[in-house]
N, CA, C and O atoms as a Maestro MAE file, in Angstrom:
{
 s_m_m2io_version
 :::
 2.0.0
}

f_m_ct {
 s_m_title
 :::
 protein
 m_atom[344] {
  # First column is atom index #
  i_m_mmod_type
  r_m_x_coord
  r_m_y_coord
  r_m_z_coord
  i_m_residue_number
  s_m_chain_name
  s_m_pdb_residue_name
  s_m_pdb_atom_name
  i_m_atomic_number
  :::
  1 25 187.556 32.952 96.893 1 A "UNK " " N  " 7
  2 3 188.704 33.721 97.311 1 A "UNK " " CA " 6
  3 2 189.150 34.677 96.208 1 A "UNK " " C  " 6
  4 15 189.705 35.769 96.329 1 A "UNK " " O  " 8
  5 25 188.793 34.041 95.135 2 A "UNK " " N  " 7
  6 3 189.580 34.740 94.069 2 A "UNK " " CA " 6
  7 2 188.653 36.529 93.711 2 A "UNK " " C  " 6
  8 15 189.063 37.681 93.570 2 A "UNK " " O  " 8
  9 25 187.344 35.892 93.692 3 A "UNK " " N  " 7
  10 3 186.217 37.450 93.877 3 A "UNK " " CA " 6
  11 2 186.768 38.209 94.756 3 A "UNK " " C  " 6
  12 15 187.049 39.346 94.378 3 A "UNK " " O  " 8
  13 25 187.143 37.758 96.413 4 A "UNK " " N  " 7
  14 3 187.205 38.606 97.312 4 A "UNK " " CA " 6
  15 2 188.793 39.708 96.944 4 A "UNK " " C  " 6
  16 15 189.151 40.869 97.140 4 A "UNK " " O  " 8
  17 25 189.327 38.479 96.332 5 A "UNK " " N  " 7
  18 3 191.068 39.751 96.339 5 A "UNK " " CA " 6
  19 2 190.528 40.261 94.951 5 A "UNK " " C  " 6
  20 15 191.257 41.250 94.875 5 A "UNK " " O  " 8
  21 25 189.773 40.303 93.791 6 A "UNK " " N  " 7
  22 3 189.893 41.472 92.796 6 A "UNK " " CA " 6
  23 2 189.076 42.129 93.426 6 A "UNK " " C  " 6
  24 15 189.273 43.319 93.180 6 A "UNK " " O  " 8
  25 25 188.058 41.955 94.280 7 A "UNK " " N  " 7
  26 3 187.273 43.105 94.418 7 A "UNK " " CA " 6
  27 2 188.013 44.019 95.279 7 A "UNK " " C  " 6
  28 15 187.792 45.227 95.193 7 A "UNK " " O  " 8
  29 25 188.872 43.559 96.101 8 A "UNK " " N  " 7
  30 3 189.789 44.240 96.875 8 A "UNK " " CA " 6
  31 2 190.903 44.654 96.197 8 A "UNK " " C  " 6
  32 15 191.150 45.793 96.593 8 A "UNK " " O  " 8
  33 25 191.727 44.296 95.349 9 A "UNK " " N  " 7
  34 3 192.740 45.124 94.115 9 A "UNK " " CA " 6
  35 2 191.807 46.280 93.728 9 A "UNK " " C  " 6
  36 15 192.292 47.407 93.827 9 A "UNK " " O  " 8
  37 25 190.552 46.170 93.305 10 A "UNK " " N  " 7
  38 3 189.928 47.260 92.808 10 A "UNK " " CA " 6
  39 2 189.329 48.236 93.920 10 A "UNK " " C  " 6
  40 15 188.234 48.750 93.696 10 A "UNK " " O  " 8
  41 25 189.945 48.486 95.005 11 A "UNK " " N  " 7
  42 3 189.548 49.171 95.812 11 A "UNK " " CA " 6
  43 2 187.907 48.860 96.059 11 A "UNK " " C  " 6
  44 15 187.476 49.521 97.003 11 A "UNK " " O  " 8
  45 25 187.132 48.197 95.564 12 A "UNK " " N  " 7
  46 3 185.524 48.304 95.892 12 A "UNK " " CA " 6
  47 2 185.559 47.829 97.366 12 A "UNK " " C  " 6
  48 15 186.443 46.979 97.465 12 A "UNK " " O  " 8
  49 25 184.994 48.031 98.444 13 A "UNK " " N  " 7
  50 3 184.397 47.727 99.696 13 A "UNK " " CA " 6
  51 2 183.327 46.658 99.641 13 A "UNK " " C  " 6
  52 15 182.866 46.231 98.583 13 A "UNK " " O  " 8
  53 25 182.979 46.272 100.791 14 A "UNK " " N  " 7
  54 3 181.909 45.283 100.655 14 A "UNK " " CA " 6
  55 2 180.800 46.153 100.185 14 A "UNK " " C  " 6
  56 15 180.311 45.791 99.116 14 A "UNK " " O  " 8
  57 25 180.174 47.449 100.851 15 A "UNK " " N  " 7
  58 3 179.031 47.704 100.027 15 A "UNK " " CA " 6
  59 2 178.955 48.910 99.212 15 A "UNK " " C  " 6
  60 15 178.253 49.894 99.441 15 A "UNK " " O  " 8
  61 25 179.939 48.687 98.012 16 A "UNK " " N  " 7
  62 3 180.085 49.837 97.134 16 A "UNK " " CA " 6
  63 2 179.167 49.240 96.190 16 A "UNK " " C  " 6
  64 15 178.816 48.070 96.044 16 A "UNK " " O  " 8
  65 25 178.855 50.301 95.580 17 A "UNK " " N  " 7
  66 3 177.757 50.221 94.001 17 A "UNK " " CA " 6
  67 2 178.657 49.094 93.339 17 A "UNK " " C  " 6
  68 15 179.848 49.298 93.104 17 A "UNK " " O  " 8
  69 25 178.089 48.022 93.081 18 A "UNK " " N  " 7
  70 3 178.292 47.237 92.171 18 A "UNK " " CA " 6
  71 2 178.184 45.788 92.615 18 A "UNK " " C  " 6
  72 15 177.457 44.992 92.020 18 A "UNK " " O  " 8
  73 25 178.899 45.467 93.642 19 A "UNK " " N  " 7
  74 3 179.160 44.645 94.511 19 A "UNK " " CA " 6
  75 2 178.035 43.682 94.985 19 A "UNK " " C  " 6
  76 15 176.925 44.213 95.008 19 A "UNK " " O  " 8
  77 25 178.064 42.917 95.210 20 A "UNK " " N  " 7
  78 3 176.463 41.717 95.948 20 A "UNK " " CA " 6
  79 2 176.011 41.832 96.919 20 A "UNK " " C  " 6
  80 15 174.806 41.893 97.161 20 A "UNK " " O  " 8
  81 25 177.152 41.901 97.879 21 A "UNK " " N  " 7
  82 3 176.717 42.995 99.387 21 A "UNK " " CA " 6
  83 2 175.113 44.103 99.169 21 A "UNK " " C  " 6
  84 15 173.940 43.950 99.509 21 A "UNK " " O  " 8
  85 25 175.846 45.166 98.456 22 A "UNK " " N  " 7
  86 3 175.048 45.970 98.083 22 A "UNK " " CA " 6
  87 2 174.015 45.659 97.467 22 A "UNK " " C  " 6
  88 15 173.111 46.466 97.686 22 A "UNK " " O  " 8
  89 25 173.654 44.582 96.571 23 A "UNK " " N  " 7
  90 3 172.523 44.421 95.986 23 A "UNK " " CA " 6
  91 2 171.217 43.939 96.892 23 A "UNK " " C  " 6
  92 15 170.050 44.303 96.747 23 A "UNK " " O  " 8
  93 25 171.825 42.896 97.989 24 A "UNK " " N  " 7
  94 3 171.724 42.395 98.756 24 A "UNK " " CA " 6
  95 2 171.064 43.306 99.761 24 A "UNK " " C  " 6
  96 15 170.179 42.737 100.400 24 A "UNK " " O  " 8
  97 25 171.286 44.700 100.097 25 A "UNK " " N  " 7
  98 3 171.336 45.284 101.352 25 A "UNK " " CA " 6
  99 2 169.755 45.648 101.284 25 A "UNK " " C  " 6
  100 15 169.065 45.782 102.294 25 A "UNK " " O  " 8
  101 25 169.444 45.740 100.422 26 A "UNK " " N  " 7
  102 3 167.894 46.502 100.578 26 A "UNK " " CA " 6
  103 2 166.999 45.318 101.326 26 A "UNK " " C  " 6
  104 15 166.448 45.407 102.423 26 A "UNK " " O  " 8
  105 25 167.013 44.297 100.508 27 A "UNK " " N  " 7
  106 3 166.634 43.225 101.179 27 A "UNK " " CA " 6
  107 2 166.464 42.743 102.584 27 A "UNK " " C  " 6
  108 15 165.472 42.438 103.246 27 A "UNK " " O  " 8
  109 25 168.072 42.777 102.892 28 A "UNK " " N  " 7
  110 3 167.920 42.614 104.358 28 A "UNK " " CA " 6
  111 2 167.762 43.647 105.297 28 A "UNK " " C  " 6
  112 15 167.545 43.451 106.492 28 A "UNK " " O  " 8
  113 25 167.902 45.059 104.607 29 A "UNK " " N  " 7
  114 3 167.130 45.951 105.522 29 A "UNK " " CA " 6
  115 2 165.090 45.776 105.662 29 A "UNK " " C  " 6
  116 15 164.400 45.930 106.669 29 A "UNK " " O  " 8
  117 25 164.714 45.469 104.447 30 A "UNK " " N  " 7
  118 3 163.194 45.048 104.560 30 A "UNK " " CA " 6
  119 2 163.337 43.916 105.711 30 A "UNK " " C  " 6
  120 15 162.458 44.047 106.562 30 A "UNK " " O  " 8
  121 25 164.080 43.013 105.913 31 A "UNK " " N  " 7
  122 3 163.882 41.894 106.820 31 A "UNK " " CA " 6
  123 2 163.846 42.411 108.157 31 A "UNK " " C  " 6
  124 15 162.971 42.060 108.948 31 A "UNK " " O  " 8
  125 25 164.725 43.203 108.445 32 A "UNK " " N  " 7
  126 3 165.176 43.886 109.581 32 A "UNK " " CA " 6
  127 2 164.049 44.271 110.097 32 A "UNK " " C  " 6
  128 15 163.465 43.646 110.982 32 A "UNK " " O  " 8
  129 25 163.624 45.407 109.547 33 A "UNK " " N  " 7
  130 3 161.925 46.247 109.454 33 A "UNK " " CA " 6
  131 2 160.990 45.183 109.966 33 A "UNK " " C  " 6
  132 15 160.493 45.015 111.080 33 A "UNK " " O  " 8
  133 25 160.884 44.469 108.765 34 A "UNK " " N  " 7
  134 3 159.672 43.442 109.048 34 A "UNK " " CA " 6
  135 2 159.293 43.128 110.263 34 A "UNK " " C  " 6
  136 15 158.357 43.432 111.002 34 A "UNK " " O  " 8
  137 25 160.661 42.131 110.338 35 A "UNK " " N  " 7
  138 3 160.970 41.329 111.806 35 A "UNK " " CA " 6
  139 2 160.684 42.336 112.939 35 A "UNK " " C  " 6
  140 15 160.172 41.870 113.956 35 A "UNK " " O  " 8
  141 25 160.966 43.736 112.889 36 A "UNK " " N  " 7
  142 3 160.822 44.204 114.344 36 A "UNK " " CA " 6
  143 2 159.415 44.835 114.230 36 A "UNK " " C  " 6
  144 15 158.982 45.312 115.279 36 A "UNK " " O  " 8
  145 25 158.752 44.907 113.307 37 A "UNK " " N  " 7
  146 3 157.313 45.191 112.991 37 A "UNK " " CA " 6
  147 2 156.863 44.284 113.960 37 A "UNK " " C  " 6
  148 15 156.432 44.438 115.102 37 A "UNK " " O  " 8
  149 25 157.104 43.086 113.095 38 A "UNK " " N  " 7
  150 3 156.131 41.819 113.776 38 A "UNK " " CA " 6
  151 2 156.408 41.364 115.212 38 A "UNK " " C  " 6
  152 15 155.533 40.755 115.826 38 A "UNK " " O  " 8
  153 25 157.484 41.612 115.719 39 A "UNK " " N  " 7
  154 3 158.316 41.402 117.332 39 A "UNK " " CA " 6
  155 2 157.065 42.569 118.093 39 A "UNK " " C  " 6
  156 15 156.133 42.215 118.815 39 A "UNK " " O  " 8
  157 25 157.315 43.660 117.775 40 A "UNK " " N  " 7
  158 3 156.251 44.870 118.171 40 A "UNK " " CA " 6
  159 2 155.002 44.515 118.403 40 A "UNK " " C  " 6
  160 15 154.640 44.486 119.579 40 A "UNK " " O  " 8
  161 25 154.272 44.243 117.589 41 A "UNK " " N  " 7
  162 3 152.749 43.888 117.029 41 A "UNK " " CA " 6
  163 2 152.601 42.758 118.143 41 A "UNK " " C  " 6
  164 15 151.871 43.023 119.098 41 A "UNK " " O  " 8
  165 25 153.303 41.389 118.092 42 A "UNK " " N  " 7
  166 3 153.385 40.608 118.613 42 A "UNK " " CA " 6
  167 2 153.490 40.852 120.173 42 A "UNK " " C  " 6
  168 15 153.419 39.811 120.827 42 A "UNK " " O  " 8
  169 25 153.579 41.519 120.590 43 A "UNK " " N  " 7
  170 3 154.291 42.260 122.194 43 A "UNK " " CA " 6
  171 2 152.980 42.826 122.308 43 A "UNK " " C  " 6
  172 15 152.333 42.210 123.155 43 A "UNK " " O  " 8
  173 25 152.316 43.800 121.760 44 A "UNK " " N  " 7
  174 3 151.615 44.451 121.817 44 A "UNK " " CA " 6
  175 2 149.824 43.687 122.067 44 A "UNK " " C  " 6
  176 15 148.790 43.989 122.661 44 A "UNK " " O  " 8
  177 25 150.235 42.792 121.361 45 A "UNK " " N  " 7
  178 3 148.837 41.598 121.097 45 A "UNK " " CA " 6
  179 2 148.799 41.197 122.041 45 A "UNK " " C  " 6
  180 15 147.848 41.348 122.809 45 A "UNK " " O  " 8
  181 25 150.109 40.379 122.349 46 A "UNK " " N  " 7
  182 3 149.675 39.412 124.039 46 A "UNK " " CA " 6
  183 2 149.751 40.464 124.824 46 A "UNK " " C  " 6
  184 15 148.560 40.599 125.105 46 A "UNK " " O  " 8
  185 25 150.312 41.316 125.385 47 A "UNK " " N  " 7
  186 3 150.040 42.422 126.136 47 A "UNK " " CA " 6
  187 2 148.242 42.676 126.411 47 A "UNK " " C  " 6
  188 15 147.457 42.441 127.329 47 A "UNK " " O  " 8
  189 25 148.179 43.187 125.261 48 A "UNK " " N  " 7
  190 3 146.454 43.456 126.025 48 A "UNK " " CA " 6
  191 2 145.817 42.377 125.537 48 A "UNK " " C  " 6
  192 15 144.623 42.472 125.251 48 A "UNK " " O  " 8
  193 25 146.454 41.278 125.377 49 A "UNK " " N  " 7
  194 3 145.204 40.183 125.408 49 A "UNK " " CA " 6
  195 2 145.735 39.537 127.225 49 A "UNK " " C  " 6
  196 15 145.205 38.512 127.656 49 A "UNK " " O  " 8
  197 25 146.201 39.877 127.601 50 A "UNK " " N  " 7
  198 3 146.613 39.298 129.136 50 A "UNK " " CA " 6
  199 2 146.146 40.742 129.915 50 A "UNK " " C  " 6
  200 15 146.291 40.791 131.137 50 A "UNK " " O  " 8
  201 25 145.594 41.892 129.206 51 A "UNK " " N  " 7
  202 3 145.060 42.895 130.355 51 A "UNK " " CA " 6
  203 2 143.848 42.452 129.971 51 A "UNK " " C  " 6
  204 15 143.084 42.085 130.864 51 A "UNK " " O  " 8
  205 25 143.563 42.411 129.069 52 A "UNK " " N  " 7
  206 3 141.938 42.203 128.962 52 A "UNK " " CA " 6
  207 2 141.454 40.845 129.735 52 A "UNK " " C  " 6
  208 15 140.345 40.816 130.268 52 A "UNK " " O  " 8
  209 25 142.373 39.677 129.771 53 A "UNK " " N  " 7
  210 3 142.385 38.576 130.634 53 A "UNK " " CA " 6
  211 2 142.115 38.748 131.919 53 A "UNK " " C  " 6
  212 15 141.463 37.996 132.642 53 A "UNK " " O  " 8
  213 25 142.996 40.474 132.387 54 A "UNK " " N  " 7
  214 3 142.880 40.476 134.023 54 A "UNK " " CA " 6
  215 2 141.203 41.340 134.145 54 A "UNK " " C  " 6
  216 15 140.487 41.474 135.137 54 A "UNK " " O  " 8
  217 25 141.069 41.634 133.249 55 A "UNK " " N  " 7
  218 3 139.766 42.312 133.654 55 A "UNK " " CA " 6
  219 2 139.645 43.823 133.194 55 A "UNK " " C  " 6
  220 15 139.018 44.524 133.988 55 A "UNK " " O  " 8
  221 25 140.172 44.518 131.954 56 A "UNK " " N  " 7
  222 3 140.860 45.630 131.803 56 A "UNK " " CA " 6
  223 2 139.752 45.651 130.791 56 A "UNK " " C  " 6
  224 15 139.503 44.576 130.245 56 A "UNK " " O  " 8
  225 25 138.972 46.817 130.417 57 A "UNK " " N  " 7
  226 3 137.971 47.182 129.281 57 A "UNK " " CA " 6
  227 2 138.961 47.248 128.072 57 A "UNK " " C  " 6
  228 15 138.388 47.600 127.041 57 A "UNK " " O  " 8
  229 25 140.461 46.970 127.913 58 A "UNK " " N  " 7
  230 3 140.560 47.347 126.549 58 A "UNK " " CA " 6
  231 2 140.744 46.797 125.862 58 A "UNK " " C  " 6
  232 15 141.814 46.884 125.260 58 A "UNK " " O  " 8
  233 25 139.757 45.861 125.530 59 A "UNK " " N  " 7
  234 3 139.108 44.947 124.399 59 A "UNK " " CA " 6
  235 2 139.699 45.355 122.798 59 A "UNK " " C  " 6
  236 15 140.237 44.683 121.918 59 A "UNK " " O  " 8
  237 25 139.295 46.847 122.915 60 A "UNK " " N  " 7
  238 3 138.922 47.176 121.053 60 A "UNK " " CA " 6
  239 2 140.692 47.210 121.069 60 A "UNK " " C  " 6
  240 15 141.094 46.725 120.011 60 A "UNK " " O  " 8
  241 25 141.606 47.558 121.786 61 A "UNK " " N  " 7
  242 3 143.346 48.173 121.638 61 A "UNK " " CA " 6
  243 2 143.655 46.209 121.444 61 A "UNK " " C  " 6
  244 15 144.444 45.947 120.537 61 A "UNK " " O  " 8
  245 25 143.289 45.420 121.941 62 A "UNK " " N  " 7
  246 3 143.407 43.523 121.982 62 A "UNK " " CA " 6
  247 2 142.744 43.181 119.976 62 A "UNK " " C  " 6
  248 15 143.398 42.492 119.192 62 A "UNK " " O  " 8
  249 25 141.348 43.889 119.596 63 A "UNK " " N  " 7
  250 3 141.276 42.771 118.666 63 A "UNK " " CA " 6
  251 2 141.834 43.965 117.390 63 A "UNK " " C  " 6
  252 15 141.508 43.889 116.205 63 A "UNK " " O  " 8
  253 25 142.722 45.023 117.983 64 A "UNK " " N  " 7
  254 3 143.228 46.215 116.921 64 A "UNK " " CA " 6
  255 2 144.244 45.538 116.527 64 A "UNK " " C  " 6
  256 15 144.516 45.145 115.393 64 A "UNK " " O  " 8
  257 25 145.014 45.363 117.871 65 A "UNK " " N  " 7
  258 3 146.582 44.355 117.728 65 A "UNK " " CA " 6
  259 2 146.577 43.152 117.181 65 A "UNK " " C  " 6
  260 15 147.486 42.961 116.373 65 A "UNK " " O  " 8
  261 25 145.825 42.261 117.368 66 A "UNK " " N  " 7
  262 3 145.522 40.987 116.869 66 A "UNK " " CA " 6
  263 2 145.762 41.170 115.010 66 A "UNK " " C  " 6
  264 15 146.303 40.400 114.217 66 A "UNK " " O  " 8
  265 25 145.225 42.269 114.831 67 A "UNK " " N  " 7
  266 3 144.171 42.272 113.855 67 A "UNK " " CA " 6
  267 2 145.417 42.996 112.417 67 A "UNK " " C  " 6
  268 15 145.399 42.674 111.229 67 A "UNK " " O  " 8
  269 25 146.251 43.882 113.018 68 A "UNK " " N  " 7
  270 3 147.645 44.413 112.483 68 A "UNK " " CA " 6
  271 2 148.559 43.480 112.506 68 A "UNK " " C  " 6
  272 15 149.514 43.437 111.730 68 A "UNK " " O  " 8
  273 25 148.248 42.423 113.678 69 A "UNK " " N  " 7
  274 3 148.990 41.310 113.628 69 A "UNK " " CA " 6
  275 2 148.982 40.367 112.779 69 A "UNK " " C  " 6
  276 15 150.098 39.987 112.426 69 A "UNK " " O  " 8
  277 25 148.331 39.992 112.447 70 A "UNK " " N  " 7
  278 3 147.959 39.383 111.296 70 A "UNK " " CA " 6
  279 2 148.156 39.589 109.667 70 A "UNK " " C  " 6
  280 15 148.599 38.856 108.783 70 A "UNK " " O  " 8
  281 25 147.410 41.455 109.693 71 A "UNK " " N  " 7
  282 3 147.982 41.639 108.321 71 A "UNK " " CA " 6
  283 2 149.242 41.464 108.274 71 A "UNK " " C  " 6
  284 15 149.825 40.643 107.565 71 A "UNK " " O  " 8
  285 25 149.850 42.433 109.227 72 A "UNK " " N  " 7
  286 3 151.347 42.622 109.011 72 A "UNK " " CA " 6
  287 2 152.665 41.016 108.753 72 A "UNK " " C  " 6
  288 15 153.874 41.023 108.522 72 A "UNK " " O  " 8
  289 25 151.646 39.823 108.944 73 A "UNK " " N  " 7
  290 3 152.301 38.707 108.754 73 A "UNK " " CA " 6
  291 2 152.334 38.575 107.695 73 A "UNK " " C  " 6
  292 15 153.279 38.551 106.907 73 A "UNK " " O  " 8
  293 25 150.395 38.391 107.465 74 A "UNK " " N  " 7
  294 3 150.228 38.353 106.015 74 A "UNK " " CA " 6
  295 2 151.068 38.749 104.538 74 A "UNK " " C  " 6
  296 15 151.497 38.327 103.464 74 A "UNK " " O  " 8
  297 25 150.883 40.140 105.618 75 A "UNK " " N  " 7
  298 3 151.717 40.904 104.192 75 A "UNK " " CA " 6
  299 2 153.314 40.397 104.020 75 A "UNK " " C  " 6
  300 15 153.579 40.086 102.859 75 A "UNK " " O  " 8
  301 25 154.284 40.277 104.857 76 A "UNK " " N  " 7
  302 3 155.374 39.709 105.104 76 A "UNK " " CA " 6
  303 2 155.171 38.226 104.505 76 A "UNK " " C  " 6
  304 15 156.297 38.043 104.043 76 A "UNK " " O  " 8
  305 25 154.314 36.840 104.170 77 A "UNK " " N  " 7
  306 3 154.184 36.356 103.671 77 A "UNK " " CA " 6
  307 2 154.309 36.013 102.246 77 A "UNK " " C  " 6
  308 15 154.758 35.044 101.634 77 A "UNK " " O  " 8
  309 25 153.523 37.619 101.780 78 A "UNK " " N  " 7
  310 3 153.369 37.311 100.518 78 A "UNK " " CA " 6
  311 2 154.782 37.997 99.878 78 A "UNK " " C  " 6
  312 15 155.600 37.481 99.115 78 A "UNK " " O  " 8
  313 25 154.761 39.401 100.496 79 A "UNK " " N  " 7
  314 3 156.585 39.239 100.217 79 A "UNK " " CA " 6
  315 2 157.736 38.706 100.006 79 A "UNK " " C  " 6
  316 15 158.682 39.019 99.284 79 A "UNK " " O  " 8
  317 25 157.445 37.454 101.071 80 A "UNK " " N  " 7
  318 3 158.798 36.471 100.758 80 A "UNK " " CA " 6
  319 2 158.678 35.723 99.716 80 A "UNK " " C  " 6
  320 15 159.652 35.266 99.119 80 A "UNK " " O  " 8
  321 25 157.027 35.442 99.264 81 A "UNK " " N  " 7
  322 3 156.898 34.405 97.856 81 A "UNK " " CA " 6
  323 2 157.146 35.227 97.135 81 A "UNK " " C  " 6
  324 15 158.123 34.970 96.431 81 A "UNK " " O  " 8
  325 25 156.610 36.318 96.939 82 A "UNK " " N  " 7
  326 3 156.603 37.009 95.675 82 A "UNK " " CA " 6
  327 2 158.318 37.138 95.197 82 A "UNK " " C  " 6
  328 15 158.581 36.974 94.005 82 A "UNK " " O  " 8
  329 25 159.922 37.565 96.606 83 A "UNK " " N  " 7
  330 3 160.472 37.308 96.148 83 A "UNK " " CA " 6
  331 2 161.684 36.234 95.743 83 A "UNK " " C  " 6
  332 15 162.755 36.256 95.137 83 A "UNK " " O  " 8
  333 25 160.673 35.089 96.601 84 A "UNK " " N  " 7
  334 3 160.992 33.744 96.298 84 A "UNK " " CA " 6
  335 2 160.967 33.421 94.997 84 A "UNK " " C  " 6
  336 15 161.935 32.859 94.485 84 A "UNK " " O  " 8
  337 25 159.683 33.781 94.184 85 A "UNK " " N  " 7
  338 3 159.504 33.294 92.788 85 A "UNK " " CA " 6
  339 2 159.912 33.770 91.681 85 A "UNK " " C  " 6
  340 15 159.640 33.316 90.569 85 A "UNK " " O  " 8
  341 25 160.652 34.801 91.947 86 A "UNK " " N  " 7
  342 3 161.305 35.869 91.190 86 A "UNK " " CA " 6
  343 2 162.527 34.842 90.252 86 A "UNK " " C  " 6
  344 15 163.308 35.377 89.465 86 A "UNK " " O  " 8
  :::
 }
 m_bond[343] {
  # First column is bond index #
  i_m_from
  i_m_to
  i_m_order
  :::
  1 1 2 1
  2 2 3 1
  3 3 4 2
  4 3 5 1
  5 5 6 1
  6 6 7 1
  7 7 8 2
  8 7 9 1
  9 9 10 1
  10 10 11 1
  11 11 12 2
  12 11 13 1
  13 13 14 1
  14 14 15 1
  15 15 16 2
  16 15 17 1
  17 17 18 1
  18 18 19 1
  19 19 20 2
  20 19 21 1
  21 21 22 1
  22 22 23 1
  23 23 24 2
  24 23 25 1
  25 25 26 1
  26 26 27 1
  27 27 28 2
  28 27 29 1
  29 29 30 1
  30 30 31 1
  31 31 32 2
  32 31 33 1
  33 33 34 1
  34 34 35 1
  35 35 36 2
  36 35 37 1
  37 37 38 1
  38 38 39 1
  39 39 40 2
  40 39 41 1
  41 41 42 1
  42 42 43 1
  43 43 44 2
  44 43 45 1
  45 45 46 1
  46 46 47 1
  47 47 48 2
  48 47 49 1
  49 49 50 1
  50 50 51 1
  51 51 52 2
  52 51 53 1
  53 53 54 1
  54 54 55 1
  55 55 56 2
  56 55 57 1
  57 57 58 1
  58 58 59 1
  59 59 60 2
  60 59 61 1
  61 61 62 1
  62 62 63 1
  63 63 64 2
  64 63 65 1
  65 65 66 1
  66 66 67 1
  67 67 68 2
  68 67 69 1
  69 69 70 1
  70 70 71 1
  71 71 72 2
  72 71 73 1
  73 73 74 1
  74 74 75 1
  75 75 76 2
  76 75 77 1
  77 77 78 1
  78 78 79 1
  79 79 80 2
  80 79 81 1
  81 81 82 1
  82 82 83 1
  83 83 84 2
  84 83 85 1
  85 85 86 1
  86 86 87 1
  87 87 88 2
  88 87 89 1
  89 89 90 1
  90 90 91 1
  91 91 92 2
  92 91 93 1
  93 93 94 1
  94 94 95 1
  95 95 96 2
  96 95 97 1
  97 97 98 1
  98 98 99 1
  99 99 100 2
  100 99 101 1
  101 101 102 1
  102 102 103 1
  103 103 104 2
  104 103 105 1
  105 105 106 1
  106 106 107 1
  107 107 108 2
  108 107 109 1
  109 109 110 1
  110 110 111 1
  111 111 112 2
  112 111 113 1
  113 113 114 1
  114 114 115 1
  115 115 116 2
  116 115 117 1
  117 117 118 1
  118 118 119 1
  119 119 120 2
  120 119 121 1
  121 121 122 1
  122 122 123 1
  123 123 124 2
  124 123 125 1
  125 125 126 1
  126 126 127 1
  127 127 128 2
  128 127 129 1
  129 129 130 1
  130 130 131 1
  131 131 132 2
  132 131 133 1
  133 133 134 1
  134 134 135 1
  135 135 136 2
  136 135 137 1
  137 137 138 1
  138 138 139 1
  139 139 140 2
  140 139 141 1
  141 141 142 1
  142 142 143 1
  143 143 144 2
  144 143 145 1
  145 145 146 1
  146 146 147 1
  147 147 148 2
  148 147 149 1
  149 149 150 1
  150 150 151 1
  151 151 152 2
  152 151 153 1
  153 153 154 1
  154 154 155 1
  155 155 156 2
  156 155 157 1
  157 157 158 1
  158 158 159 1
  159 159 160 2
  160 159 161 1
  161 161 162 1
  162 162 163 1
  163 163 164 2
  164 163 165 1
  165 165 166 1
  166 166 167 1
  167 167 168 2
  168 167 169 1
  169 169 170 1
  170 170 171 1
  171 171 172 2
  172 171 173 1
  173 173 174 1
  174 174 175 1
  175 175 176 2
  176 175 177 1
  177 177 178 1
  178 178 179 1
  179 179 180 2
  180 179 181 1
  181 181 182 1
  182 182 183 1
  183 183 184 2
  184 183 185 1
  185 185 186 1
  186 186 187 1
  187 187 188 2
  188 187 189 1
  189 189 190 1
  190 190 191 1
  191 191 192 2
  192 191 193 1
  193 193 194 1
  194 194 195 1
  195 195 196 2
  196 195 197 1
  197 197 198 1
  198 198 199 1
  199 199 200 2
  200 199 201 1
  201 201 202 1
  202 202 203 1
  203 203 204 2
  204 203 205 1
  205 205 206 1
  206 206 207 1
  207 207 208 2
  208 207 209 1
  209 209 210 1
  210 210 211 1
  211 211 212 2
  212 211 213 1
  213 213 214 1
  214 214 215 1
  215 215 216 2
  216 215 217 1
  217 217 218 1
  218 218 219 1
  219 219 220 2
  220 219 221 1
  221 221 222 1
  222 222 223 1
  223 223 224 2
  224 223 225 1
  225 225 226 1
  226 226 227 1
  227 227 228 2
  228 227 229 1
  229 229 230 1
  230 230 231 1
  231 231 232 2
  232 231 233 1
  233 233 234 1
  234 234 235 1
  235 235 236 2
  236 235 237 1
  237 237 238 1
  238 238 239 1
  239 239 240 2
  240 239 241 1
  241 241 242 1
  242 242 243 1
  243 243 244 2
  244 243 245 1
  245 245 246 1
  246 246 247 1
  247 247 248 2
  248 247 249 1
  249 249 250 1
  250 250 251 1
  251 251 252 2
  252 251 253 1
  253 253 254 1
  254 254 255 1
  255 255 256 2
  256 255 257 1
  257 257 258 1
  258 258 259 1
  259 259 260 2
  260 259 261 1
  261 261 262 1
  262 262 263 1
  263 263 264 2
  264 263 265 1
  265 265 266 1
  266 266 267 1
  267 267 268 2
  268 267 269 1
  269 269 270 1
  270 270 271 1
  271 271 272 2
  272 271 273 1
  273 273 274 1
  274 274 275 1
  275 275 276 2
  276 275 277 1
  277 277 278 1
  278 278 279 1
  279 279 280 2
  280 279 281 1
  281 281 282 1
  282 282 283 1
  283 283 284 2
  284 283 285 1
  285 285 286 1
  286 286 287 1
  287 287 288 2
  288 287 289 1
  289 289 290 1
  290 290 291 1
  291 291 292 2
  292 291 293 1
  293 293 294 1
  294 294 295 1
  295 295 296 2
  296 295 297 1
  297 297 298 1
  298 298 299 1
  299 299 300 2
  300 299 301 1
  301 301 302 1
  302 302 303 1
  303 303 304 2
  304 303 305 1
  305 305 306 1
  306 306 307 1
  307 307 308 2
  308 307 309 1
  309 309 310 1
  310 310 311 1
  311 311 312 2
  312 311 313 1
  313 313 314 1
  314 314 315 1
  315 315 316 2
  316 315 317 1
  317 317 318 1
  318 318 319 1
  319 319 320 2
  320 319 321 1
  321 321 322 1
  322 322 323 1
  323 323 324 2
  324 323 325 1
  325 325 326 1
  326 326 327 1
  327 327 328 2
  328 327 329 1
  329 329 330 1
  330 330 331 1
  331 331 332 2
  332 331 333 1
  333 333 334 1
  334 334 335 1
  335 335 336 2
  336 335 337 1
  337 337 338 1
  338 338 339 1
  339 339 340 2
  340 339 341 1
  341 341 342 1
  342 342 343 1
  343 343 344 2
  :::
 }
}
């Protein structure tokens, strides 16, 4: 309580330069990103893996998605350790 009223005597906002908010924000904008990367990718994968199921030639657009799907976890993986271990 006591952080929240000096930071507020000092006029700072939640995300003014200095503040934790702000330090904070980049972060959870990468999460944001990520997450709707992988929501996308993910949509996109079962999508043509259920056309290619019905009988649809587009095989190569199924193991493209799969295949972005994956990195794009991957990579989101190693991100969170890397700034887990920080």
């Amino acid at each position: 309580m006591d952080e929240h009223k000096t930071a507020a005597d000092n006029g700072l906002g939640e995300l003014e330069p200095g503040t934790r908010q702000r330090a904070q924000l980049r972060t959870r904008v990468a999460d944001i990103a990520w997450t709707a990367l992988c929501v996308v990718l993910a949509l996109w994968a079962v999508w043509s893996a259920v056309g290619v199921a019905r009988g649809a030639t587009a095989w190569a657009y199924c193991a493209v998605a799969w295949v972005l799907l994956a990195a794009a976890l991957a990579l989101r993986t190693l991100a969170v350790r890397r700034r887990t271990s920080l």
